[in-house]
N, C-alpha and C positions, 0 to 999 in steps of 0.2 A: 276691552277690559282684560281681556288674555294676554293680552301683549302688554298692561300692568302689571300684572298679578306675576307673570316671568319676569319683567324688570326687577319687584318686589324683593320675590327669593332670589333672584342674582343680588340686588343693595342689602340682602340681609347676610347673605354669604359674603361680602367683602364686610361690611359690618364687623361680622363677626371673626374677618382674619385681620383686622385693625385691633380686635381685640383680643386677641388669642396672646401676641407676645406680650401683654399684659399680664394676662392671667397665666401662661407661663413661667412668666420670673417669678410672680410673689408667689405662684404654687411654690415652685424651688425654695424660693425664702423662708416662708413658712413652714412647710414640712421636713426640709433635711439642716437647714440653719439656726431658724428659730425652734422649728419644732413644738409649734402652737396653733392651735385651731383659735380665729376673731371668736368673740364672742355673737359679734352682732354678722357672724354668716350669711344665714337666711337671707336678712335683709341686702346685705350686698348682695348675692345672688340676683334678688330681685331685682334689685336695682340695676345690675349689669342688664339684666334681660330687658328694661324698660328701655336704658340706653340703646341696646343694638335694636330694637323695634324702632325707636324714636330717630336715631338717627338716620335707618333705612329710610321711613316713608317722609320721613324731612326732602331725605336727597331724592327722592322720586317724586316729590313735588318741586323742587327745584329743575327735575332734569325735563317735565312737561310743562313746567308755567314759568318761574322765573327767567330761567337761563337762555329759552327762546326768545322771548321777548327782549331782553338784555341785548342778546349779539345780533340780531334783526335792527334794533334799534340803532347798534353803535354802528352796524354796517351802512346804514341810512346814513347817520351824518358825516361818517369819513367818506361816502360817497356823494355828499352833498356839499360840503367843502366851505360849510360857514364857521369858522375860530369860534366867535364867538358862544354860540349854542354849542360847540362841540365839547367847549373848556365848561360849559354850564355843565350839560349833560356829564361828562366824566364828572364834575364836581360834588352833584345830587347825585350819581351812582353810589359813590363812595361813599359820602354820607349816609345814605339810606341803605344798605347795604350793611355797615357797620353797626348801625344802632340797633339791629334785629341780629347781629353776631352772637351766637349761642353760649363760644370761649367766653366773649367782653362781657354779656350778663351777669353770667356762673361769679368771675374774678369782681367785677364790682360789686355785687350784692356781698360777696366775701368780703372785699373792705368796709363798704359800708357797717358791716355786721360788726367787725373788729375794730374799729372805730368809734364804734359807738354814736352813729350817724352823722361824725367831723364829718368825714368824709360822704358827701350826699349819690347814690348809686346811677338816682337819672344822670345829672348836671356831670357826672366824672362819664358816663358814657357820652353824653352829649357832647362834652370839650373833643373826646376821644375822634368819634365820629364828624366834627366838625374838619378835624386836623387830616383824618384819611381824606375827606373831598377837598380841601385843598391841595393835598398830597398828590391823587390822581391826576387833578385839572394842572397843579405843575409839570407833573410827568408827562403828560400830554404835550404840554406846551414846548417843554424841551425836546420831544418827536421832530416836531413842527419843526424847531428851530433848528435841530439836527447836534445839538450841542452834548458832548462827551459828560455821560454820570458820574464820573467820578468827581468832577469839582463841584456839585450839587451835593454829595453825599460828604465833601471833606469840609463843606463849610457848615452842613447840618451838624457834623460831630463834634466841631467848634464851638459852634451853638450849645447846643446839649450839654455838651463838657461844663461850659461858662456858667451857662443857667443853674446847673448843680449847684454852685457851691453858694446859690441866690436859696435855693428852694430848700421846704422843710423836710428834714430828714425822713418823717413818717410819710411823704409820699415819693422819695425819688424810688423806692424799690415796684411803688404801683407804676410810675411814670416810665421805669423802663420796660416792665414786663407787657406794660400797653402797648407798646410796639410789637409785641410777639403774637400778641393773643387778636389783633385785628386783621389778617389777612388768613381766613381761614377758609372754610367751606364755602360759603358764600362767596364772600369777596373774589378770592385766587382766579380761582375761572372765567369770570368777566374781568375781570382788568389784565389777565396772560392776555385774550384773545382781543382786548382791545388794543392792547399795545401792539402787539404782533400783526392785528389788522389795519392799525392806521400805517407801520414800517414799511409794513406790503407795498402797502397801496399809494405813498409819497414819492418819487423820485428819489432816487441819491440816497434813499435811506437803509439800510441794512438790519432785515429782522433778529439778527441776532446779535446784533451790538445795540442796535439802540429798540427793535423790538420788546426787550425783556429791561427791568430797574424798575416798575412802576410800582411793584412791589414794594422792592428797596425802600422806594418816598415813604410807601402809606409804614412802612414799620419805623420811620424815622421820625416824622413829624410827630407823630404822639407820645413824643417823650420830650418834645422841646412843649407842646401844647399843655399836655396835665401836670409839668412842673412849674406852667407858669395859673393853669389851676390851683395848683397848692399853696402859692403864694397870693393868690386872691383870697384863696378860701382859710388859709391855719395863718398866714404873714411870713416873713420871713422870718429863718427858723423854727418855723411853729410851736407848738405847743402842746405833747403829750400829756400830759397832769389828768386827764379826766379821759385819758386811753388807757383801761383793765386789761390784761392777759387775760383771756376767756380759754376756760379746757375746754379739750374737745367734745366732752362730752354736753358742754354747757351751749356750745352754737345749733342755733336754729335753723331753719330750713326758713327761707324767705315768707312762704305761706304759714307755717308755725310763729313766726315773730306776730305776723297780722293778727292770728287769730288763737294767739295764747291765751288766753283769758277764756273765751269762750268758742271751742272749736266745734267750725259746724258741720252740718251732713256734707258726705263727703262729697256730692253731685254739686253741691253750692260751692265748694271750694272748687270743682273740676271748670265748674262755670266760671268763676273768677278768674282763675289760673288761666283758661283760655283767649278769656276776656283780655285782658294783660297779653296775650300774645299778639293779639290782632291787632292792641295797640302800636305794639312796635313795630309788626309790619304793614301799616298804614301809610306812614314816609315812601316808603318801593315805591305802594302801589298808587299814590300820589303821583311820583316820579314819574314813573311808566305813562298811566295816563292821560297826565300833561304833557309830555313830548309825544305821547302816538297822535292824540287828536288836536292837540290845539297847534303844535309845532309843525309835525310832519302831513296833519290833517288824513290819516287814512282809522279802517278799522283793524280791529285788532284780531288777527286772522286767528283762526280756531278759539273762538272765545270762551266756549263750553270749558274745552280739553283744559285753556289755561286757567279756568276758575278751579278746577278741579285741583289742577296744579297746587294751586294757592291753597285749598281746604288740607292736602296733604301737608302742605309746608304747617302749618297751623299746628296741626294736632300731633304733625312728628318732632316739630319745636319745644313743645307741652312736653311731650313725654321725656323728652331730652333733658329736660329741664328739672323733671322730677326724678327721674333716674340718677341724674348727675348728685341729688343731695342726700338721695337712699344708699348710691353705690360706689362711685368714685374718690366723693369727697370724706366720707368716712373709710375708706379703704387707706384712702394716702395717707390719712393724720393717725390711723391705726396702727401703719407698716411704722409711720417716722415715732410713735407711742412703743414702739415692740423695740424697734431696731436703737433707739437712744437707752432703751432699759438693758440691754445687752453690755454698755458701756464700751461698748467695740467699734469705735468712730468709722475704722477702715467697712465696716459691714456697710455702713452707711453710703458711704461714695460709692463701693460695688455695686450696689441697690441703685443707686442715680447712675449710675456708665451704663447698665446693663437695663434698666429703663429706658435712657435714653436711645441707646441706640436700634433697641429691638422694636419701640413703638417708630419711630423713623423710618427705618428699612418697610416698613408697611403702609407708611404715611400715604393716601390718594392723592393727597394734590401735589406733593414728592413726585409721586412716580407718572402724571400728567406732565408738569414743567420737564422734568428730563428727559419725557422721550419727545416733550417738543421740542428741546433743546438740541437732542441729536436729529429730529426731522431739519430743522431750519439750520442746524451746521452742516447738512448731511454726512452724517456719521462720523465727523468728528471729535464730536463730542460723545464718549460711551455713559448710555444712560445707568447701566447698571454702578461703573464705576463712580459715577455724580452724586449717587445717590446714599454709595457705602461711602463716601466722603464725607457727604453732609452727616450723614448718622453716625459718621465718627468724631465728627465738629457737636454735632448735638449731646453724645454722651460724654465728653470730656466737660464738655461747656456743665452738665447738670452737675458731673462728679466734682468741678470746682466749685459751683456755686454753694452746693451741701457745705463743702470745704470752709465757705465763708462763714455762714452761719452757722458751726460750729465753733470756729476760733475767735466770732463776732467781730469781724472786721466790717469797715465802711465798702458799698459797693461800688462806689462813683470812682475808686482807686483802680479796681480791678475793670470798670468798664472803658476805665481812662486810658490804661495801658494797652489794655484789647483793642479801642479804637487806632491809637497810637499803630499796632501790628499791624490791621489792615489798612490804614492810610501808606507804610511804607511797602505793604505789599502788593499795592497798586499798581505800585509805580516799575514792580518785575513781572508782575501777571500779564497773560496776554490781553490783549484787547478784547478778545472775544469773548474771554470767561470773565470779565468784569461782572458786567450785569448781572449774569448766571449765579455770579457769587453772591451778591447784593441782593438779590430777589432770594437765594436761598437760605437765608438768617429769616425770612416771613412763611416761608412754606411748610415749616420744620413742626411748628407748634399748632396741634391740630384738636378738633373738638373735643377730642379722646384723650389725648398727652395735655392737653391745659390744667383739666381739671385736677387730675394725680399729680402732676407736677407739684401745682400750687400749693394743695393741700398735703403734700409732702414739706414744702418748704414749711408752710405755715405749723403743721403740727414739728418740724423739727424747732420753730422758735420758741413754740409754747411751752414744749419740756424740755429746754435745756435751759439751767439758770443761766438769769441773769441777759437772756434774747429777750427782745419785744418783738410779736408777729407781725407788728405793722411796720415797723423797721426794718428789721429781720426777714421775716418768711416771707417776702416777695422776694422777687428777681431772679428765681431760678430759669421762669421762661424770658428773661432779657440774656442769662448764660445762652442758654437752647439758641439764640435767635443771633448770638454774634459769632459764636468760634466754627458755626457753619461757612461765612464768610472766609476766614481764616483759612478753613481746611480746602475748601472749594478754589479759592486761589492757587494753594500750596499744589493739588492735584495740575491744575493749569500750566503753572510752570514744572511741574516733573513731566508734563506730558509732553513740554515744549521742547523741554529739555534730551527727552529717550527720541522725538524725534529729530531733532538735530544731531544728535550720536547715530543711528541709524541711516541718514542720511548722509553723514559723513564718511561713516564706513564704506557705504554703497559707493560713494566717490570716489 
């Protein structure tokens, strides 16, 4: 229990420096910029404090129960060497994994809310979560076969592109941001280490070209999948008419919708609220179960320690979840309420660069992927410079996207051309940072940057005439998740580049 309770305050201390460049900027904003104190303080306060609790004992249930179980498991079948159950098993990860995603909750309950239940919150995580274990099990399979990501990733964007101009407008902005907000906490770390463990351990395969992309897939696929959700569910083109601009001050908190009418003691809601979590992570622990004993047929070793695991995930999921609607999501629709009353657009995109980049540079599963990236390059790749790249791809990408929904342009123009950049930039990167770049547009947007992001996008569509939020105020985390791509390659080849001048010289 000591050796918890130290875990604990170590996940509360990084917690809290995931949160710090946060609280940072908007301290700067607010006090020497704006020069106003929120009204509703407190309550963010609390709400921040909810978050860094919840997300600690979240991740300290994860780092004793899921995540053993996970890479024990995946080590089992790439040591066992059956395709079939291997592509199953990646399949059910992803899935199951996804639909207990904290980010994908948070952002569908938000559309749902702003839709006015067009959009239904299970069935859009469900399409989501379907798309990531497809995602995985392809990524997988391409291991196997040994075949080069980048023609997987060029004919997804083709896809994608296409399907745009099928799908209705009020969901390509959810459609692309689905890709950002599914490979986060959860996800990242069993699919790095499965990929990197099946490269390992195949012939001929190389952990760091074709180790690393699996990422890549799961942030791709859910944007060809929930556009073609949109199209099942609104038709093509759909039909806004009976989707209201809600002010900020008028959205609910998921459990406030339920129980507006008559809200109960607050232990009955806590019981709910928890009840509802253990729903969603049911699928895992489904998963898990079914391949320990009926597949692999052993038990499941430390089985106290891993329940234990699991009650942490539970109740640090809850609090995350309640945090996220006291503190994050009224904080960003508050700054983008402050910062459009200002009438000083450029304040705005400063706010999204300097967001962007400082929640980045602190990003965990960032700073995980690139120092494995320089483990398995051995040192050729510099993790600290990987990292100031991607968070420089991450705050340009937010500063344009603010850009959009201010001058209310369409976002499938500006995603079209971006794909366009890194398709040609493919084809000058080196080979080694392909992957690296493509897994780095999923690793960017994290439990913490989803929520403010959003809710920045969203409260910049609700008070600027003439934006629809549901149009509008998505896609800032689809920005976040492409021009890291961009900038990650652009590092690649400078890098290739200063060595081949060095080199030459030395000759």
């Amino acid at each position: 229990m000591n050796t918890h309770i130290k875990l604990f305050i170590k996940l509360i201390k990084e917690s809290f420096r995931d949160l710090l460049p946060i609280i940072v900027v908007i301290s700067i904003f607010q006090l020497l910029i704006l020069q106003q104190i929120p009204e509703n303080t407190v309550s963010v306060i609390i709400g921040l404090s909810i978050v860094l609790f919840g997300l600690a004992i979240f991740i300290l249930g994860l780092e004793i129960g899921i995540f053993p179980l996970g890479e024990g498991l995946a080590h089992e079948f790439a040591k066992k060497g059956s395709i079939f159950w291997l592509l199953l098993f990646a399949f059910l990860i992803g899935f199951s994994t996804t639909v207990a995603e904290p980010a994908l909750i948070a952002i569908a309950d938000k559309a749902a809310a702003i839709s006015n239940g067009k959009i239904d919150a299970f069935f859009l995580r469900l399409t989501v979560a379907l798309s990531v274990g497809f995602a995985i099990a392809l990524g997988v399979f391409r291991i196997i076969l040994g075949h080069p990501i980048h023609w997987y990733i060029i004919v997804g964007y083709i896809i994608v592109v296409l399907i745009t101009f099928f799908a209705p407008p009020e969901i390509v902005g959810i459609a692309y941001d689905s890709g950002g907000v599914t490979t986060s906490t959860v996800t990242v770390p069993l699919v790095t280490a499965l990929g990197i463990g099946l490269a390992s351990s195949i012939r001929g395969r190389n952990p760091v070209i074709d180790g690393f992309g699996l990422i890549a897939f799961a942030s791709l696929t859910p944007m060809i999948f929930v556009q073609v959700y949109g199209i099942l569910a609104l038709g093509v083109g759909g039909d806004i008419s009976q989707i209201q601009t809600p002010l900020p001050s008028q959205e609910l908190a998921p459990h406030e919708v339920r129980y507006s009418e008559h809200k109960p003691h607050w232990l009955i809601e806590i019981f709910f609220g928890l009840l509802a979590v253990i729903k969603d992570l049911i699928p895992i622990l489904a998963v898990i179960f079914f391949f320990q004993y009926i597949i692999i047929r052993r038990p499941i070793p430390h089985l106290k320690l891993i329940s234990l695991g699991f009650i942490y995930v539970i109740i640090g999921l809850y609090a995350f979840l309640v945090g996220l609607e006291m503190g994050l999501f009224p904080l960003g629709e508050t700054m983008a309420l402050q910062l459009t009353q200002t009438g000083n657009y450029w304040l705005i995109y400063l706010f999204g660069f300097l967001i962007g980049f400082s929640t980045t540079m602190a990003e965990p599963a960032l700073i995980a992927v690139a120092l494995k990236a320089k483990e398995v390059s051995k040192g050729k790749i510099n993790d600290f410079l990987l990292r100031t790249f991607v968070a420089i791809g991450v705050a340009i990408g937010i500063a344009l996207g603010c850009y959009r929904i201010v001058v209310g342009d369409s976002i499938h123009y500006y995603i079209i051309v971006g794909y366009i950049i890194v398709i040609i930039m493919t084809y000058f990167a080196p080979r080694y940072i392909i992957p690296i770049a493509y897994d780095s547009g999923g690793v960017t947007t994290s439990t913490v940057t989803v929520p403010l992001v959003a809710a920045l996008g969203i409260g910049l569509a609700t008070n600027i005439p003439g934006r629809n939020p549901l149009i509008d105020g998505f896609g800032l985390i689809a920005f976040a998740s492409l021009f890291p791509m961009i900038t990650v390659m652009g590092y690649g080849i400078l890098s290739e580049f200063i060595y081949k001048l060095k080199k030459g010289g030395k000759s």
